[in-house]
C-alpha positions in Angstrom: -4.4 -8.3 -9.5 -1.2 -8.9 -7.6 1.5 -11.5 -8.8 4.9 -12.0 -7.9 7.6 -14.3 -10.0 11.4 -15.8 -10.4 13.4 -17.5 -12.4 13.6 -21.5 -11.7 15.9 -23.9 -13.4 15.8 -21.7 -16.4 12.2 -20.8 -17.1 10.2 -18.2 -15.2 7.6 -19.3 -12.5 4.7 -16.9 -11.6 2.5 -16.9 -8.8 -0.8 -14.5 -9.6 -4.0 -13.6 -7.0 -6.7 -11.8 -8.2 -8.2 -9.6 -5.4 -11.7 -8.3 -4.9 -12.7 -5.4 -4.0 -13.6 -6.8 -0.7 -11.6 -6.2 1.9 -12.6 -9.5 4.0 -11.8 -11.3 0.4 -8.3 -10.0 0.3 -7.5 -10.5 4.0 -8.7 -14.0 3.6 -6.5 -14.8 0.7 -3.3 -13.1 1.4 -2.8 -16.0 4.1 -3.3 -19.0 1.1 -0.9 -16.1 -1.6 2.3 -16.5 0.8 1.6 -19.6 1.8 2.0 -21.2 -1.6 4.8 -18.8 -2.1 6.8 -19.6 0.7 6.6 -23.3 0.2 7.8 -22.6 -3.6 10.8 -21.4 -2.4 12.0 -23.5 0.6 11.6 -26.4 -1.7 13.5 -25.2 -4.7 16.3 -22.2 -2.8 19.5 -25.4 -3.2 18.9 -24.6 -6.8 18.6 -20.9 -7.2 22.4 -20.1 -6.4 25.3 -21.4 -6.3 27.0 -21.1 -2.7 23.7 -21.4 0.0 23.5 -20.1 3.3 21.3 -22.3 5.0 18.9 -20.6 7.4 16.1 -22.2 7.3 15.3 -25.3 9.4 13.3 -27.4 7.2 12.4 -31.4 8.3 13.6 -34.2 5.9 11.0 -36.5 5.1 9.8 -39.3 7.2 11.8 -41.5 4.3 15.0 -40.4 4.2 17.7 -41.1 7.0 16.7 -39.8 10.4 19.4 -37.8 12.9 19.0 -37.1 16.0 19.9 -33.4 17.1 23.5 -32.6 18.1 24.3 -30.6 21.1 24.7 -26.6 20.6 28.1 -26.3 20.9 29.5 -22.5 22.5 32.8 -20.7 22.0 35.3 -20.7 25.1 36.3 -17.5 27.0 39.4 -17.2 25.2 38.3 -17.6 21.8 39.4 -14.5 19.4 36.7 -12.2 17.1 37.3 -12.9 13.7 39.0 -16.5 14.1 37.3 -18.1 11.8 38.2 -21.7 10.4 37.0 -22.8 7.4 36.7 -26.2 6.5 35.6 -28.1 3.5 34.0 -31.1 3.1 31.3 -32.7 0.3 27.7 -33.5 0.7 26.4 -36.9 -0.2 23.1 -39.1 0.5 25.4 -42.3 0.0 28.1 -40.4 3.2 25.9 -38.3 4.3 26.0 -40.4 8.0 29.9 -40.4 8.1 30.0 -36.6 7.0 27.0 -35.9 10.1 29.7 -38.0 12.4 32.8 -35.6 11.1 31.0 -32.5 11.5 29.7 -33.3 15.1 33.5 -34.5 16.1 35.0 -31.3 14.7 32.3 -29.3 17.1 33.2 -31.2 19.9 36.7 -31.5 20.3 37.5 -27.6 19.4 37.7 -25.1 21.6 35.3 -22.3 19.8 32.8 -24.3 17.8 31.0 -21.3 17.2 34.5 -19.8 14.8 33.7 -23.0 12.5 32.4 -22.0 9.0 31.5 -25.5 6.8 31.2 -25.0 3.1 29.7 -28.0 1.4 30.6 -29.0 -1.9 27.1 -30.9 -3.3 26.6 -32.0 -6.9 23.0 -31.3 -6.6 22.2 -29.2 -3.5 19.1 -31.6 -2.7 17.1 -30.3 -0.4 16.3 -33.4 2.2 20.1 -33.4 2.3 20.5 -29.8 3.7 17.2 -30.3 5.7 19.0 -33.4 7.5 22.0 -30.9 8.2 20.2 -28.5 9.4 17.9 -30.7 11.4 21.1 -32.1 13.2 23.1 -29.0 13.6 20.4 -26.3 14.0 23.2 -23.5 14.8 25.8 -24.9 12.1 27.5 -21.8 10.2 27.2 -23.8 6.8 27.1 -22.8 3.4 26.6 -25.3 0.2 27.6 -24.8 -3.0 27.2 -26.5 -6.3 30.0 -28.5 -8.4 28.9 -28.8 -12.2 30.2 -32.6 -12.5 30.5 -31.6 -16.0 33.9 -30.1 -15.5 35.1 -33.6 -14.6 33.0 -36.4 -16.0 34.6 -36.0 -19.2 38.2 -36.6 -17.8 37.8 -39.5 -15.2 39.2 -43.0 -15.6 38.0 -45.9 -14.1 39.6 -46.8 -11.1 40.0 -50.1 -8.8 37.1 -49.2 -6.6 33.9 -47.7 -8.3 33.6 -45.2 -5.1 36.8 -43.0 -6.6 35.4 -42.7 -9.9 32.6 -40.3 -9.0 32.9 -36.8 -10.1 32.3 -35.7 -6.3 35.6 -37.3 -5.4 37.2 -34.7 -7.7 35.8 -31.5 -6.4 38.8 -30.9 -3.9 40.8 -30.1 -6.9 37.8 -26.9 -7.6 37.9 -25.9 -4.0 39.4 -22.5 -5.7 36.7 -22.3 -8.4 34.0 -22.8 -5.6 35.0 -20.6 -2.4 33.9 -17.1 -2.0 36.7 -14.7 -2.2 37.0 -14.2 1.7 38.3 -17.6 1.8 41.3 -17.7 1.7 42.6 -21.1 3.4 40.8 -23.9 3.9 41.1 -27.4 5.8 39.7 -30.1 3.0 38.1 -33.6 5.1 36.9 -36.6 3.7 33.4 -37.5 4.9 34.8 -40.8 6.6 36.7 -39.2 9.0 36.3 -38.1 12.8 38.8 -35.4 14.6 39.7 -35.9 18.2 41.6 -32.9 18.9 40.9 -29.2 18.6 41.0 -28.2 14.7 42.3 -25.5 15.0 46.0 -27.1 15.6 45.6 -28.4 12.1 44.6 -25.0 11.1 47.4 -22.7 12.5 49.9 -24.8 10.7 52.5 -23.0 8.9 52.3 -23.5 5.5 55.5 -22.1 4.4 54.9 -20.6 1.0 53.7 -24.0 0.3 50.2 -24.3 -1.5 49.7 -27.8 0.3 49.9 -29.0 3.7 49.5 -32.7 4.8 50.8 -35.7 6.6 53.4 -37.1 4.4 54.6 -40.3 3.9 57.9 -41.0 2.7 58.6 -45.2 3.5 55.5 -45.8 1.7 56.3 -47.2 -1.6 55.8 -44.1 -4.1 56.2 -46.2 -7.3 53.0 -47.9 -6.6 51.0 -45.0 -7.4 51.7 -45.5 -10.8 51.8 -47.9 -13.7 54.8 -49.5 -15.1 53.6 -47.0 -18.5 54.4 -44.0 -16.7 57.8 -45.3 -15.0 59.0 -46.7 -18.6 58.0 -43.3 -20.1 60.9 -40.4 -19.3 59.4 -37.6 -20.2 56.3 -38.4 -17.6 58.7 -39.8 -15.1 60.7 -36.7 -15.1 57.6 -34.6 -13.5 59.5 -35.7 -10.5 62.7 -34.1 -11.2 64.4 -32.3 -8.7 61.7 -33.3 -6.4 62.0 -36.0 -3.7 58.3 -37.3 -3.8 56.6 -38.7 -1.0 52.9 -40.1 -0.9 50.3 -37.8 1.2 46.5 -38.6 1.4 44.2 -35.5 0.3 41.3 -36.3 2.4 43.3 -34.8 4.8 44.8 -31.2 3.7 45.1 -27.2 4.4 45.3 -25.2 1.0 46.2 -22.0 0.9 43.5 -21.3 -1.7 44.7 -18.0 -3.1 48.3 -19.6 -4.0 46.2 -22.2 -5.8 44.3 -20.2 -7.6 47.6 -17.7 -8.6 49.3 -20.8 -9.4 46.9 -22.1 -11.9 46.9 -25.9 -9.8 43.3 -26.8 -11.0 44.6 -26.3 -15.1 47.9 -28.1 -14.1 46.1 -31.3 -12.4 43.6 -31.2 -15.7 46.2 -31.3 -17.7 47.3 -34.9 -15.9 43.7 -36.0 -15.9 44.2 -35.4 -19.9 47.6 -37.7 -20.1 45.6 -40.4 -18.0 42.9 -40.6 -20.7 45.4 -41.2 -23.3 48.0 -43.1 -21.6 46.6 -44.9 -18.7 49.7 -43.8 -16.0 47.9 -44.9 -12.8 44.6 -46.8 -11.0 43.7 -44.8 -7.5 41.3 -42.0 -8.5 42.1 -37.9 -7.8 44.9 -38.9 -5.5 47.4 -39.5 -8.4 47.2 -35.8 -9.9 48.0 -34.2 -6.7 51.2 -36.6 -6.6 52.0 -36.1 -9.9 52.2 -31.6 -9.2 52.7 -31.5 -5.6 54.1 -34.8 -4.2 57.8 -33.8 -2.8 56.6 -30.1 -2.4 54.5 -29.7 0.5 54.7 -28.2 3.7 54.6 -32.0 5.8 52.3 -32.3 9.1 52.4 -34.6 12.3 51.1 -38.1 11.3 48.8 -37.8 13.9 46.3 -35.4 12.1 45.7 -38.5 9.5 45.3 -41.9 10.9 44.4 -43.0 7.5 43.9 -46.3 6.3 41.3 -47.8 8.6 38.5 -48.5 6.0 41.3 -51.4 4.9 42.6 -51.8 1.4 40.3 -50.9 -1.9 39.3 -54.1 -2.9 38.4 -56.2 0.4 38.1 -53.3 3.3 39.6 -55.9 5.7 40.0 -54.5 9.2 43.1 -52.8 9.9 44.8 -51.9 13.4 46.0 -48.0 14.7 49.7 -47.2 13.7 51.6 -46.5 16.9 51.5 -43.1 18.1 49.5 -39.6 19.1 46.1 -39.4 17.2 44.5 -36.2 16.6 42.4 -37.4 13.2 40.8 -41.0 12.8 40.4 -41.6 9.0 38.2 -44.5 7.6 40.2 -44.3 3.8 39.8 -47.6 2.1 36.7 -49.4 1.2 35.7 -50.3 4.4 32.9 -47.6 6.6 32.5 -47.6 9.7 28.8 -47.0 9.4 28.2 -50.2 7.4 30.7 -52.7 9.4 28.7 -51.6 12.4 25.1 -52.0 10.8 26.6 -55.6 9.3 27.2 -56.8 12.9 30.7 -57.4 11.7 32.9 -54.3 12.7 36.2 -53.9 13.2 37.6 -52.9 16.4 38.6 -49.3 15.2 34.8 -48.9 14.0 33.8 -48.4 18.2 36.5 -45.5 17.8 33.4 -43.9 15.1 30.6 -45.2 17.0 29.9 -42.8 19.5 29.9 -39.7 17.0 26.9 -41.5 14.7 23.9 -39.2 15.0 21.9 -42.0 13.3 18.7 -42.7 14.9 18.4 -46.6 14.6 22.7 -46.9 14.8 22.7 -46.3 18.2 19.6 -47.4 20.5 21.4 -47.1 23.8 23.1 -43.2 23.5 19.2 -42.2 22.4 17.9 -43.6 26.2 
């Protein structure tokens, strides 16, 4: 008798072969043994740990959303040995095409592709999700890891668009809870973005001491972000105090993750999350925490690394025109994809800007000839 078994979702799985004492009977079944085996495994390794490096090219089925392939993308003569960048992004069905369109603009546009390390946040590592990944972006260096939506689904408040209530849209604030130890900055993306210069620009920034850097904002109105509650209340207002805050957009960031972590950032934005559910002190989602501890106190970036704004406001998505100015980062914030515009027949001329980085099949009849 030989059997072989693992731990799965809790409860323990066992595989057992009986063998004869035939030795054709055992060569014939050791084929079927490792068979079964292996197809336990590919199907259920998103669950077994945490962060996954994902080695295995496994097809999605013929029902979910097909990609085509991406070109392999090669380092440059002058790239450096141990360069790497790291850049973090989240992994769902519902953006899976916009986050396929950011990753293959990132690969494209940057010098030494092959220096590129992708760590996917996923609140269930499904695997049809990393098979499409993988599909597309055979030589990706790519590892997934799980957020418990647990940590946050207790402290969310509704928000004015049903997209920012999702406990995924709160991960960036566990980037620190979720990264291996060797990580020690990271470049956080929203999946409705596409980069058009080399990342690594955004990535040798100097952060300054500063825990955050980002495009900042400083005509936009700041008072907005909250609710007349919060203003009218001193002792919340004065979390601004000796600070001059400006507005940033954290779809577009570079953390230094081990300042985060020493600085105890994740407790500190909870803690806001906490006053929200008591006191309802503003409407827009996970942006309004960051403000609240880091808005006035961040190491400020070109504009041109977040052309945000192009999905249009968060109620009606209408189409909105470039700001004036260098572009290095094309961001479709707002309710308003590019992806669905275009599939509507009803885009916006910014939308042709995303178009040619859509890896979907059916998107895109003409690039597939």
């Amino acid at each position: 008798m030989a059997s072989i078994s693992y731990l799965h979702n809790g409860g323990l799985l066992s595989l057992s072969l009986s063998l004869s004492s035939s030795s054709s009977s055992l060569i014939k079944a050791l084929p079927l043994f490792f068979f079964l085996l292996m197809s336990i495994l590919l199907d259920n390794y998103a669950v077994a740990v945490s962060g996954i490096r994902v080695d295995v090219i496994r097809r999605p089925p013929q029902s979910f959303p097909a990609f085509r392939e991406a070109p392999a993308f090669r380092n440059g003569d002058d790239c450096l040995p141990s360069s790497r960048v790291d850049i973090a992004m989240t992994l769902d069905a519902n953006y899976l095409r916009g986050t396929m369109a950011a990753v293959l603009s990132i690969l494209q546009h940057t010098a030494c592709p092959e220096d590129v390390q992708f760590h996917f946040l996923a609140a269930r590592p499904d695997p049809d999700l990393l098979a499409a990944i993988r599909a597309a972006f055979p030589y990706l260096d790519s590892r997934v890891y799980r957020f418990d939506v647990a940590r946050v689904r207790g402290r969310i408040s509704r928000s004015v668009r049903h997209a920012l209530d999702q406990p995924l849209n709160y991960a960036r604030i566990y980037l620190a809870d979720l990264l291996p130890a060797d990580v020690a900055r990271v470049i956080y993306l929203d999946s409705d973005v596409v980069v058009v210069d080399d990342i690594r620009r955004l990535w040798e920034v100097d952060l300054d001491s500063r825990v955050v850097a980002a495009p900042e904002y400083c005509h936009a109105n700041f008072t907005k972000y909250f609710t007349d509650a919060f203003w009218s209340d001193r002792s919340l207002a004065a979390a601004f105090e000796g600070r001059r805050p400006c507005y940033f957009n954290t779809g577009v960031m570079v953390m230094d993750v081990e300042k985060w972590r020493e600085g105890g950032y994740t407790k500190i934005v909870e803690e806001w999350m906490g006053v929200q559910k008591m006191k309802r002190i503003y409407h827009l989602g996970s942006l309004p925490p960051f403000l609240l501890v880091l808005a006035g106190n961040i190491k400020a970036v070109d504009h041109r690394w977040n052309q945000h704004g192009l999905g249009g406001d968060n109620i009606e998505g209408k189409c909105r025109s470039l700001h004036p100015g260098p572009i290095s980062l094309l961001h479709w914030s707002g309710k308003g994809k590019p992806w669905l515009r275009l599939d509507s027949r009803k885009p916006c001329i910014v939308d042709h800007l995303w178009a040619p980085y859509d890896l979907y099949r059916s998107s895109s009849p003409a690039l597939e000839e």
